[in-house]
C-alpha positions in Angstrom: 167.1 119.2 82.8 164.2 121.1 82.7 161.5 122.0 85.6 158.1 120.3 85.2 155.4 122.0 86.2 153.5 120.8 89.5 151.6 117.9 88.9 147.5 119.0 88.7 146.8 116.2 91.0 143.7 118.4 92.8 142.1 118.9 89.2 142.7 115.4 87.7 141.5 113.9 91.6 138.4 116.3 91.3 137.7 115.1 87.5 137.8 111.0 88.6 135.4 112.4 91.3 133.3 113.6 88.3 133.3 110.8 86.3 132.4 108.0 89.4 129.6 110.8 90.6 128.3 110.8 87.1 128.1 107.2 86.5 126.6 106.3 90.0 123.6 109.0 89.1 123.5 107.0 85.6 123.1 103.8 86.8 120.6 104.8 90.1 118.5 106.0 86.6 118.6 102.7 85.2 118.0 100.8 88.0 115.3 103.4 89.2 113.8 103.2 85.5 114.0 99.0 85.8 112.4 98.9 88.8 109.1 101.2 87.9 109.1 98.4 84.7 109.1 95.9 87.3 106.3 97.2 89.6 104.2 98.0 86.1 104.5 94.5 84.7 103.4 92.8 88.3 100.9 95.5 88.7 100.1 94.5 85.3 100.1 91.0 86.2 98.1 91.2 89.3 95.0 93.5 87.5 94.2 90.6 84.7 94.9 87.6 87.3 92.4 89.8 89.6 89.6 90.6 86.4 90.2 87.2 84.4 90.7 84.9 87.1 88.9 85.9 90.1 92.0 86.8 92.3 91.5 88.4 95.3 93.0 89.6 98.8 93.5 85.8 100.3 95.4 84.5 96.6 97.5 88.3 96.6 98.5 87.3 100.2 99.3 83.4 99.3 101.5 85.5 96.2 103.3 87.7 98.8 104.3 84.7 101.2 105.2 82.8 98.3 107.9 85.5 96.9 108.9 85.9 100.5 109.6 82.0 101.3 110.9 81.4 97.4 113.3 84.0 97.7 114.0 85.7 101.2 116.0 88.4 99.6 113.5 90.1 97.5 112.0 92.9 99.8 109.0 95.3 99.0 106.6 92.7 97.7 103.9 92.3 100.6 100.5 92.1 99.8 99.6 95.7 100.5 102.8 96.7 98.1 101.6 94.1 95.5 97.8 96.1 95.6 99.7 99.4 94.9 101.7 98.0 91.8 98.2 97.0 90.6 96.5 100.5 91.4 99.4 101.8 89.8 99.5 100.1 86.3 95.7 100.5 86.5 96.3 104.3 87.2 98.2 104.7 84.3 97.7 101.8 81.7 95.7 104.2 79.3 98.0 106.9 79.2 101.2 106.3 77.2 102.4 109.9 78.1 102.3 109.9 81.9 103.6 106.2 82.0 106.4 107.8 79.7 107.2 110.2 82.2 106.3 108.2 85.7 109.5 106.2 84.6 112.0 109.3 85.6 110.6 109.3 89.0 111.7 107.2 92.1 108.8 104.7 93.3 107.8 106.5 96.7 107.3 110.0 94.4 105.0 108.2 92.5 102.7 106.4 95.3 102.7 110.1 96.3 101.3 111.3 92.9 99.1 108.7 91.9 97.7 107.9 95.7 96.8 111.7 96.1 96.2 113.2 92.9 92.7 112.8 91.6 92.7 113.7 87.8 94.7 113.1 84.9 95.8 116.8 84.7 96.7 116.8 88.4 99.3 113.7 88.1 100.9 115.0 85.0 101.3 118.1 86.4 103.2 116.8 89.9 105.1 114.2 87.3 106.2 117.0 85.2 107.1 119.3 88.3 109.2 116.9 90.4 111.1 115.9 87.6 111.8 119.1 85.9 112.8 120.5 89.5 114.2 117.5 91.0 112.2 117.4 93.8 112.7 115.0 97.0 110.2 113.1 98.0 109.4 115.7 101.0 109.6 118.7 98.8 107.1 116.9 96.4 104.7 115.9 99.7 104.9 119.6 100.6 103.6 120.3 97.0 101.0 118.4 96.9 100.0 119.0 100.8 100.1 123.3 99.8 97.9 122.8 96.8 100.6 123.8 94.2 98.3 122.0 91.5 95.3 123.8 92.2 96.9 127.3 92.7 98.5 126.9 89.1 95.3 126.4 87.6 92.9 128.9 89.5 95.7 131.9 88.7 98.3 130.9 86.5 99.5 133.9 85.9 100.6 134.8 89.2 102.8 131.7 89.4 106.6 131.6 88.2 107.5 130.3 85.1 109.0 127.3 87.0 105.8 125.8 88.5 104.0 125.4 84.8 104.2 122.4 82.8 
């Protein structure tokens, strides 16, 4: 009989690792990407109920403890997250290339962008960053808290290639 080489049991262990890492990051995507749909369509929702039919704070709050008793499981929609789903979509309803890009970003990065930024240029800018750099939500605060936006466009030429969109 011949000898067979020693099993590669380290490699092929390391490559399953690769493929169950890879999928997990796909699917947090999706689900990331379903749930920003989600908050656009309430937000959605909530900004023609509030302009067509008058809602206001007391029927949001009545809409908050109604999700709440329907279905104790659903988290996240209070009435103060229910008004930022509307400032959101409202934010970015005329814009079809920042709510393209929005989408690759987790929810808390963009309350961060679209609750501090004050111009078009200065969302798309933070959108474009912390998804092209992969940013936490802390590094992203700390970007927006140092100015990054405004540094970029008073001397963009002393900034690295990496910070321009």
């Amino acid at each position: 009989m011949s000898k067979q080489p020693a099993p590669s049991y380290p490699q092929d262990f390391a490559e399953v690792l690769r493929h169950i890492q890879q999928t997990r990051q796909r699917v947090l995507a999706q689900a990331n990407t379903a749930l920003i749909d989600l908050y656009w369509r309430v937000g959605q929702t909530l900004s023609h109920k509030v302009a067509q039919a008058g809602w206001g704070k007391g029927v949001v709050t009545e809409l908050a403890h109604y999700i709440a008793q329907a279905d104790p499981t659903i988290h996240g929609f209070s009435d103060k997250n229910l008004w930022r789903m509307k400032q959101f979509y409202e934010t970015y309803q005329g814009d079809e290339k920042l709510s393209t890009m929005l989408r690759a970003l987790p929810w808390s990065h963009n309350l961060a962008i679209f609750s501090r930024c004050k111009t078009v240029d200065e969302r798309q800018f933070y959108l474009a960053l912390a998804a092209k750099e992969r940013y936490t939500f802390r590094e992203l605060d700390r970007q927006i808290s140092a100015s990054t936006f405004e540094r970029a466009v008073a001397a963009p030429a002393k900034l690295s290639t990496l910070l321009r969109v």
